[in-house]
ROSE-963158 format. One record per residue (C-alpha): x, z, y; residue in one letter. Coordinates in pm, whole numbers, always signed. Each point is the difference from the previous one (the first is absolute). Layout:
<atoms>
[atom [X Z Y] "a"] ...
</atoms>
This chain:
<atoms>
[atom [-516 -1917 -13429] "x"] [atom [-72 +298 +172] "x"] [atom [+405 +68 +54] "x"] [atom [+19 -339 +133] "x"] [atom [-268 +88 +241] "x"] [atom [+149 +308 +115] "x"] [atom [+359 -191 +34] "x"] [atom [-166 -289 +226] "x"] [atom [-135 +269 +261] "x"] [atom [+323 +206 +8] "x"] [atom [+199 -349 +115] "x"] [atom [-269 -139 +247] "x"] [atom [+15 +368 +134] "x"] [atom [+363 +0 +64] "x"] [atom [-14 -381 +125] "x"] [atom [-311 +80 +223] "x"] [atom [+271 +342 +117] "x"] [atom [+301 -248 +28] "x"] [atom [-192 -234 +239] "x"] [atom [-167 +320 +217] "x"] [atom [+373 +138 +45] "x"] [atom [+123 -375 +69] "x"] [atom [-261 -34 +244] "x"] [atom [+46 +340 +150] "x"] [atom [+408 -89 +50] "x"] [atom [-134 -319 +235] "x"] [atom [-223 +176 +217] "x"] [atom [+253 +263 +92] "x"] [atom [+315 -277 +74] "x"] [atom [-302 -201 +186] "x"] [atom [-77 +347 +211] "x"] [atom [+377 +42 +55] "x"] [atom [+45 -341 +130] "x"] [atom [-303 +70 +192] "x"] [atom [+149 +283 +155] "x"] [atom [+323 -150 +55] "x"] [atom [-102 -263 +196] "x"] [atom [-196 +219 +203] "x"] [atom [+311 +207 +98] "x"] [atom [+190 -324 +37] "x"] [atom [-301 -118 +265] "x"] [atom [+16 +347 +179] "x"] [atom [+379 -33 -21] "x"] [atom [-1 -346 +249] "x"] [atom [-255 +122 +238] "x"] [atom [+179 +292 +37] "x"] [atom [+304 -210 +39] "x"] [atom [-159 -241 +227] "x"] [atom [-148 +254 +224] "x"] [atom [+298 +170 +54] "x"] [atom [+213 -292 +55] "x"] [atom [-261 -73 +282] "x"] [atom [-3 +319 +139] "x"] [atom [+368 -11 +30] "x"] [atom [-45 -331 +170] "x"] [atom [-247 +177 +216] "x"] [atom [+251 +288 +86] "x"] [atom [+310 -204 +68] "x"] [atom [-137 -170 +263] "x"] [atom [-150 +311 +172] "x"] [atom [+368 +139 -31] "x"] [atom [+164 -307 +76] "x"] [atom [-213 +0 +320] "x"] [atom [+90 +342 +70] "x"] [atom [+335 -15 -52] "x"] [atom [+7 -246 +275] "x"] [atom [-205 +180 +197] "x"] [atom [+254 +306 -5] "x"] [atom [+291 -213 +68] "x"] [atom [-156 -132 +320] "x"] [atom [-158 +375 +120] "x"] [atom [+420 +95 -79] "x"] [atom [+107 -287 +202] "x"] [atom [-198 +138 +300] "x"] [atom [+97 +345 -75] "x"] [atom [+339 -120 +37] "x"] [atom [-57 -234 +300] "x"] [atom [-131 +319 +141] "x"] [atom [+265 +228 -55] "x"] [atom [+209 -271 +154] "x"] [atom [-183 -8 +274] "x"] [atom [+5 +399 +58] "x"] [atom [+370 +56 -52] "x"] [atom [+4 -272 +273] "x"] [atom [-224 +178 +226] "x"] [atom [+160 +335 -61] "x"] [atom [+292 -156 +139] "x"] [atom [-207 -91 +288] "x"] [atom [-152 +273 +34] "x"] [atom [+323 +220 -43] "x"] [atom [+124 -247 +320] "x"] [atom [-320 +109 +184] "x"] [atom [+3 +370 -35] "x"] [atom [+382 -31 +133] "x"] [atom [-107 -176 +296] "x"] [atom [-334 +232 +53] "x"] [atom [+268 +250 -24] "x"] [atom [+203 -97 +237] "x"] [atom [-227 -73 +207] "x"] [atom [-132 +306 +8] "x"] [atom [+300 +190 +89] "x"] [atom [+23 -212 +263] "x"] [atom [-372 +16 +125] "x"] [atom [+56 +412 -40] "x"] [atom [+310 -73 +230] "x"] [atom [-195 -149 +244] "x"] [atom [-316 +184 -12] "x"] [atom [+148 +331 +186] "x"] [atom [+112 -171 +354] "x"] [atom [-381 -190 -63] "x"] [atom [-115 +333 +6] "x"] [atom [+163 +165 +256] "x"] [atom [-103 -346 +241] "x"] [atom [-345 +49 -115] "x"] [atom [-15 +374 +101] "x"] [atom [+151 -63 +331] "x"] [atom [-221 -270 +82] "x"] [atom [-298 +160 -87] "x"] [atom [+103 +268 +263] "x"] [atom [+25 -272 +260] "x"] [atom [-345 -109 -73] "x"] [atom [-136 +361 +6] "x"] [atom [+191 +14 +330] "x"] [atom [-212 -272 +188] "x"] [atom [-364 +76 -197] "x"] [atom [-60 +218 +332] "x"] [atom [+48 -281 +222] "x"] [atom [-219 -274 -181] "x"] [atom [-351 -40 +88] "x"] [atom [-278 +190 -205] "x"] [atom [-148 -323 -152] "x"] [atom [+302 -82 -125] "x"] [atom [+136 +323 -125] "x"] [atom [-355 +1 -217] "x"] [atom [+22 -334 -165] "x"] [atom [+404 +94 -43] "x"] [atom [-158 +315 -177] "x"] [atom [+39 -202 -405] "x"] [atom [+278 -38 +49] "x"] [atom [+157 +298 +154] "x"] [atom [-178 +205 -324] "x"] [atom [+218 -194 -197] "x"] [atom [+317 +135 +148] "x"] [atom [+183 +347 -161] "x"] [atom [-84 +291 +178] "x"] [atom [+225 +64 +312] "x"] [atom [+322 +157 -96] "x"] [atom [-72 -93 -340] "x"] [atom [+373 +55 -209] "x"] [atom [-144 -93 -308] "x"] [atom [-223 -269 -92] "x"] [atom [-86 -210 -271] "x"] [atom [-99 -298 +207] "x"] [atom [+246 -267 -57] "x"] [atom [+184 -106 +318] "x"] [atom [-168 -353 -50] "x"] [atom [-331 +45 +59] "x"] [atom [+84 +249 +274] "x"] [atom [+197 -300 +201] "x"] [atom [-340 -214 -123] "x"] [atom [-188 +286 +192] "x"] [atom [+205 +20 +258] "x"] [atom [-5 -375 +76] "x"] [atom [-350 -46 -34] "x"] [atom [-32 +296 +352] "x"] [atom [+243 -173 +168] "x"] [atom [-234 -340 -94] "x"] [atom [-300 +125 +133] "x"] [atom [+148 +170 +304] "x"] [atom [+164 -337 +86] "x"] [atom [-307 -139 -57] "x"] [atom [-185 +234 +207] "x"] [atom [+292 -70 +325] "x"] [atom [-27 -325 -7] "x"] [atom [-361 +16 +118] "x"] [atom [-263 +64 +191] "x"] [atom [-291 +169 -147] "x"] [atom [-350 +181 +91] "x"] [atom [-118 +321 -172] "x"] [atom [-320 +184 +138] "x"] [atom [+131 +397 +73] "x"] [atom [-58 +304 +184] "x"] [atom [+156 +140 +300] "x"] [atom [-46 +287 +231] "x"] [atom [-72 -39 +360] "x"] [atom [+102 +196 +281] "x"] [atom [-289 +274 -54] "x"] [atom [+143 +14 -371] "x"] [atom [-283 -196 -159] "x"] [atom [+21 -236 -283] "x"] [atom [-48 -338 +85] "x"] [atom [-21 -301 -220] "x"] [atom [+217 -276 +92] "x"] [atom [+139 -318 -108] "x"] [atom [+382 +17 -32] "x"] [atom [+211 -330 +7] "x"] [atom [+342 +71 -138] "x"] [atom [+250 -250 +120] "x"] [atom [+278 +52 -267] "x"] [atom [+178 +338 -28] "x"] [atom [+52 +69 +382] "x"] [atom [-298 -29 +208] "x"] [atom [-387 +63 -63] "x"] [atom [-312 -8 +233] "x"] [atom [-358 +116 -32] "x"] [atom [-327 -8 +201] "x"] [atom [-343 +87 -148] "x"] [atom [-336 -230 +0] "x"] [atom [-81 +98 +338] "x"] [atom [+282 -124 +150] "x"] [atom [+52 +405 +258] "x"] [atom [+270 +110 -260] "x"] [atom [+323 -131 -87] "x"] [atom [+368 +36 -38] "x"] [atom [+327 -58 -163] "x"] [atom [+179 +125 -271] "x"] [atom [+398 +47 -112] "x"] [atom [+174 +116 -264] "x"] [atom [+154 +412 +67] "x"] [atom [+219 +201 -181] "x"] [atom [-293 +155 -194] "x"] [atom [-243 -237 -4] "x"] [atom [-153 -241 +220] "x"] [atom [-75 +70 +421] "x"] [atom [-341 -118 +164] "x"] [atom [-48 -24 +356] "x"] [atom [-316 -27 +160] "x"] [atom [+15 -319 +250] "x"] [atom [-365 -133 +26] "x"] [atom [+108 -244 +253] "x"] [atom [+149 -230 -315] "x"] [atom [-346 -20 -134] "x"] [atom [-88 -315 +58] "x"] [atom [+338 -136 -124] "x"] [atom [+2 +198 -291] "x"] [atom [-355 -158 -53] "x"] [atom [+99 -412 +70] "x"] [atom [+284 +127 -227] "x"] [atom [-240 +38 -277] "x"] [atom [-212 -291 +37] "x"] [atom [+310 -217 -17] "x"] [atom [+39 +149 -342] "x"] [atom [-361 -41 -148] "x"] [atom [+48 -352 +152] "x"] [atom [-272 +82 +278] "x"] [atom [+205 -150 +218] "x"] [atom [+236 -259 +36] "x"] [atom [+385 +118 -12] "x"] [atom [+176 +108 +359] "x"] [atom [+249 +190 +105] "x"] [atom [-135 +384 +87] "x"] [atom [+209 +216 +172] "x"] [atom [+41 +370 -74] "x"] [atom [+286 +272 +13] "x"] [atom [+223 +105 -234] "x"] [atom [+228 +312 -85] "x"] [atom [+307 -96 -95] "x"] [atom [+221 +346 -190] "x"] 
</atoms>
């Protein structure tokens, strides 16, 4: 009985070890599966991720890529368009050139004109009248220095200077204007006066009293006053014709002729 007993215990112990190790074997293929399918999960989202990524990034390059080819199109219009202007330019510098030369050609006789005329108009500064001479004064500054050889004012803007004296002196000839002076009377006084200049050739003056007056005329070395009080009175009706004191007339008074 007691053998029996002992035999009973031995097989439910080996059944009761059968069944644990059975049970054991499932767990573990269940954890593997488990695991498997995680990885498999993992395995599409990676998949699916990257495929949209890619999706993502071939557009932004596709978008580039068309981007470059039009920025290489314009580089290419624009090297187009310099070799064309290069040519243009090349066709420029040629004529610049030329010219140039043929400015430089010109520019000694301009020169040599300009010198020579500015020693005319030195010539005849003597013989212009003082109010004159000092708004000509600018101007003459501008010119070289007399006897000047070398200069680096361009023969241009000399003939511009040089034009713009013979302007004003034209100006100044064609007529008749008043500026108050002074003037020395027989005793060798000062005197001021008021001086009508009648063009280039002829002046008269007389002062607010009406007992001094005279003409003037251009000299050699400057201008030539003569006392001749008896013109006062002219020289005075003169005057008021210009301010518009009086009505316009004839007025007669004499005049050196050289």
């Amino acid at each position: 009985m007691k053998r029996m007993n002992r035999t009973l215990i031995v097989a439910a112990s080996c059944l009761l070890t059968w069944a644990w190790a059975g049970h054991a074997q499932s767990d573990k293929k269940l954890s593997d599966a488990r695991t498997a399918l995680e990885k498999w999960v993992e395995t599409r989202q990676l998949i699916s991720k990257t495929r949209a990524d890619w999706q993502a990034d071939k557009e932004t390059i596709q978008q580039t890529i068309v981007m470059l080819e039009r920025e290489l199109k314009g580089v290419e219009e624009q090297f187009t368009r310099l070799s064309t202007n290069n040519v243009q330019a090349d066709k420029e510098r040629l004529e610049a050139e030329a010219l140039l030369k043929s400015s430089d050609d010109g520019i000694a006789p301009a020169q040599q004109f300009a010198s020579e005329f500015e020693g005319q108009i030195r010539a005849v500064l003597p013989r212009l009248p003082d109010p004159l001479k000092d708004s000509l004064k600018p101007l003459l500054a501008r010119l070289p220095a007399e006897g000047a050889t070398n200069t680096q004012m361009k023969a241009t803007e000399r003939v511009q200077v040089l034009l713009g004296l013979l302007n004003e002196m034209d100006k100044f000839n064609n007529a008749v204007n008043v500026f108050s002076e002074k003037q020395k009377n027989d005793q060798g006084g000062e005197v001021s006066v008021e001086t009508v200049y009648v063009g280039l050739g002829a002046a008269y003056f007389v002062n607010d009293a009406g007992d001094f007056a005279g003409t003037g005329s251009p000299g050699a070395t400057g201008w030539e006053w003569i006392n001749q009080p008896k013109l006062a009175n002219h020289v005075r009706e003169v005057i008021r014709i210009y301010r518009n004191e009086r009505p316009a007339k004839f007025v007669s008074l004499p005049a050196v002729i050289k």
